[in-house]
C-alpha positions as CSV (number, residue, x, y, z in Angstrom):
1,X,0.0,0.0,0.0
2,X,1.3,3.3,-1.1
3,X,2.2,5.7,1.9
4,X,4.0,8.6,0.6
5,X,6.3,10.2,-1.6
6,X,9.7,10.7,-0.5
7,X,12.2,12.2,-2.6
8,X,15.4,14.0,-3.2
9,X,16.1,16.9,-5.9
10,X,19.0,17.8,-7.2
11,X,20.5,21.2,-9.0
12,X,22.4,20.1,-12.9
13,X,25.5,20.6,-10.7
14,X,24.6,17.1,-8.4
15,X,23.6,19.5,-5.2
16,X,20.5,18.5,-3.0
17,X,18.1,21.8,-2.9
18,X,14.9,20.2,-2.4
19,X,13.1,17.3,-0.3
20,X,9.6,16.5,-1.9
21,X,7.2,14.4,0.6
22,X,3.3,14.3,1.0
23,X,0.9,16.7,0.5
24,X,2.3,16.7,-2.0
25,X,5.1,18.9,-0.8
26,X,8.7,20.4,-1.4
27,X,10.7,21.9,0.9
28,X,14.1,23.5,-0.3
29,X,17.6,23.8,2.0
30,X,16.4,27.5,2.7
31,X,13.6,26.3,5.1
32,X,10.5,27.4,2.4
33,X,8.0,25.1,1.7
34,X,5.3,24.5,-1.0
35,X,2.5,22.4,-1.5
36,X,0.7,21.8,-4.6
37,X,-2.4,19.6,-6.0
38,X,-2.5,17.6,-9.4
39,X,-4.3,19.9,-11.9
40,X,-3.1,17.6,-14.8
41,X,-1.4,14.3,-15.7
42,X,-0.2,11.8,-18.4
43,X,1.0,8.7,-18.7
44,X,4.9,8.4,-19.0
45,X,6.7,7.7,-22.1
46,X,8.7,5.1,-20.0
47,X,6.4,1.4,-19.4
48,X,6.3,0.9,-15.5
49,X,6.9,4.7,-14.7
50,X,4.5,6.9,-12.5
51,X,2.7,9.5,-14.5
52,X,3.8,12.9,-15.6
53,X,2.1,15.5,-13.5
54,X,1.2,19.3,-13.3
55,X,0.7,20.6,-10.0
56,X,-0.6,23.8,-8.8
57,X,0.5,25.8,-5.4
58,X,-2.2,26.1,-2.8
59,X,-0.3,26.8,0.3
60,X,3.3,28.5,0.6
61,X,5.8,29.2,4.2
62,X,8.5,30.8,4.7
63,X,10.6,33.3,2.6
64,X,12.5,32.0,0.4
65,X,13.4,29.6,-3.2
66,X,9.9,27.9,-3.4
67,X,7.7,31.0,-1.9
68,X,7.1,32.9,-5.8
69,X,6.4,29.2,-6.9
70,X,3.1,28.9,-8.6
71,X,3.4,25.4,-10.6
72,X,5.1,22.6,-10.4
73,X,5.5,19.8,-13.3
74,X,7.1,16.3,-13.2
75,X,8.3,15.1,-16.6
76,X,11.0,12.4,-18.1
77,X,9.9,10.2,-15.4
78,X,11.3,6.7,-15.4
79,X,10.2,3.9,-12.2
80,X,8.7,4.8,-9.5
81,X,5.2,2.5,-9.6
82,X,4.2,-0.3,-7.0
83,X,5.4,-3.7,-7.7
84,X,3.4,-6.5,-9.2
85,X,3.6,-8.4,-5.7
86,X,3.4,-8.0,-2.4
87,X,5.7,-7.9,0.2
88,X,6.8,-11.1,1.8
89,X,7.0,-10.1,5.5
90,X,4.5,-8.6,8.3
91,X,5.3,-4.9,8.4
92,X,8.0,-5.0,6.0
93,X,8.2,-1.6,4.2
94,X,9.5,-1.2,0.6
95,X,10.6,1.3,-1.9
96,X,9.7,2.3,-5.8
97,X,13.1,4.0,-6.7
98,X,12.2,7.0,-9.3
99,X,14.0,9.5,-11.5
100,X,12.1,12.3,-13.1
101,X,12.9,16.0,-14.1
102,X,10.5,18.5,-11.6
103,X,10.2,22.1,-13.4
104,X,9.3,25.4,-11.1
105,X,7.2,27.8,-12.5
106,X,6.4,31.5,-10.9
């Protein structure tokens, strides 16, 4: 059963700026925070890949990278979706590894 998102994000030079969680939500290095809902999706190009999404802001805190941040989208993504069977122990929690390009529109 799916519980949440967890994710890192990283800048084209390899640096962590952003944690993405549930809400959905991202929350960049500066201490602002974001928090969208799905206005759009698609399915990936990729077989076996979450969808492509466009999210919109509802809420925003603190000053900062993410606070003039109005959309979010989630393209090129590539894993990421359940897998075909269960797990095997009591309580055993699992992970659907993901790589996907997240674009930040004001």
């Amino acid at each position: 059963m799916f519980k949440n998102p967890q994710a890192t994000l990283y800048d084209t030079s390899g640096q962590a700026l952003i944690r993405h969680s549930a809400g959905p939500s991202w929350e960049a290095n500066d201490g602002s925070r974001i928090v969208g809902h799905v206005i759009a999706q698609t399915p990936s190009d990729t077989a076996a890949s979450v969808p492509q999404l466009l999210l919109e802001t509802r809420s925003t805190a603190a000053s900062g990278m993410l606070s003039v941040i109005r959309y979010v989208q989630r393209v090129n993504t590539v894993g990421g979706v359940m897998p075909a069977s269960p797990c095997s122990t009591e309580h055993e929690i699992g992970s659907s590894p993901y790589i996907a390009n997240y674009i930040f529109y004001k």
